[in-house]
C-alpha positions in Angstrom: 88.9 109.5 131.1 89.9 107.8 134.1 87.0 106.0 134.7 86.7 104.5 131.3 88.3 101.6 129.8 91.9 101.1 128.2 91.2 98.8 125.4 88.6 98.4 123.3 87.5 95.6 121.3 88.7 95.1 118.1 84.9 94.3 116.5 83.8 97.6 118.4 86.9 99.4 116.7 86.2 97.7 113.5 82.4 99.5 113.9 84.1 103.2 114.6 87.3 102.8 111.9 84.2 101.8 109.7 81.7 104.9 110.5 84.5 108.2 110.5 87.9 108.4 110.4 89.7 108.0 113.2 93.1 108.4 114.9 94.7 105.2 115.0 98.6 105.0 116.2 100.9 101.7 115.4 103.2 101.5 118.0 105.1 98.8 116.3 108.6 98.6 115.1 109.3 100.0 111.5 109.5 96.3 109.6 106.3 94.8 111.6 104.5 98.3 109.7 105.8 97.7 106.4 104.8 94.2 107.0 100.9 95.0 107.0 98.6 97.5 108.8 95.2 98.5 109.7 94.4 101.3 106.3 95.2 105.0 108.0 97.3 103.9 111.1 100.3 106.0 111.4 103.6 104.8 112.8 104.8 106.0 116.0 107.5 103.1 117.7 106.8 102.7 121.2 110.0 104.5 122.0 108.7 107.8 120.0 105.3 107.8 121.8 106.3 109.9 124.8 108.0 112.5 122.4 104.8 112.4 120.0 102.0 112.9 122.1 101.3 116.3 122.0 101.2 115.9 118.7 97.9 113.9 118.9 94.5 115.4 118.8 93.0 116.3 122.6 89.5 116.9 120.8 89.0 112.6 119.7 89.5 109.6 121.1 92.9 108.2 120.0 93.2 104.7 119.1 96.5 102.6 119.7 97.1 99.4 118.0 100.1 96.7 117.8 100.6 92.9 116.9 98.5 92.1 120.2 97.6 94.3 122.7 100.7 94.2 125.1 102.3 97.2 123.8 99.7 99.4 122.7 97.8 98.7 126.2 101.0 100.4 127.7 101.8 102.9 125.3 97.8 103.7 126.0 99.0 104.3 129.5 101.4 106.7 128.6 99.4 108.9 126.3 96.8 109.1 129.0 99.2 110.4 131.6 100.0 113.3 128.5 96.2 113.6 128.6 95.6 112.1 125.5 91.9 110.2 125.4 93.6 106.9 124.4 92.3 103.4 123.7 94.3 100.3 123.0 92.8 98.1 120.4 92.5 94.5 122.2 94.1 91.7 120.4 95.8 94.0 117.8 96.2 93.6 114.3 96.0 90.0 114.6 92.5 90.3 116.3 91.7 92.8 113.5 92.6 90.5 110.3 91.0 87.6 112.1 87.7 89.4 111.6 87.3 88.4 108.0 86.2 90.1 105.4 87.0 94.1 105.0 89.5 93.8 107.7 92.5 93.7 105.5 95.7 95.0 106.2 98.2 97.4 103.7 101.5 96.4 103.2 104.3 99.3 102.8 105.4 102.1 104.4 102.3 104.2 104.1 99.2 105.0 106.1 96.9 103.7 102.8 97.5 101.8 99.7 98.8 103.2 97.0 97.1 103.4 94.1 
């Protein structure tokens, strides 16, 4: 894990969220959230990360994401000093909804749309 990159691309995480679920953290405040997000990112502020990384998977890449990059590219560093396999997603959401079509966001306080 050292050796490999902190971010990743937002079309190369577009290609992964696409093919499997993933683990994908918003490290955003609460109304930036409810505001829109990428469909299955759960909220964790940047000032709960430290406290909620051993609750992330050690078994799977974790992906982090925020408005973007700044503050999920050091909120990456501190999963990955908790040994958590962490990637910030470069450019963030606004990268991500810049990518056209299928890149929507969901608005509200939940993970997914509801339905």
């Amino acid at each position: 894990m050292a050796d490999s990159p902190v971010e990743i691309s937002a079309e190369d995480f577009a290609r992964r969220h696409a093919e499997r679920d993933v683990t994908l953290v918003d490290v955003r405040e609460p109304a930036e959230y409810r505001a829109g997000h990428l469909p299955g990112a759960e909220l964790v502020p940047m000032r709960s990360v430290a406290d909620k990384a051993d609750e992330l998977p050690r078994d799977e890449p974790v992906y982090v994401i925020c408005a973007t990059g700044n503050r999920s590219r050091s909120m990456t560093e501190v999963l990955r000093r908790a040994g958590v396999e962490a990637y910030s997603v470069a450019g963030g959401t606004q990268a991500w909804a810049a990518g056209g079509p299928g890149r929507e966001l969901v608005a509200g306080p939940r993970a997914t749309a509801q339905v």
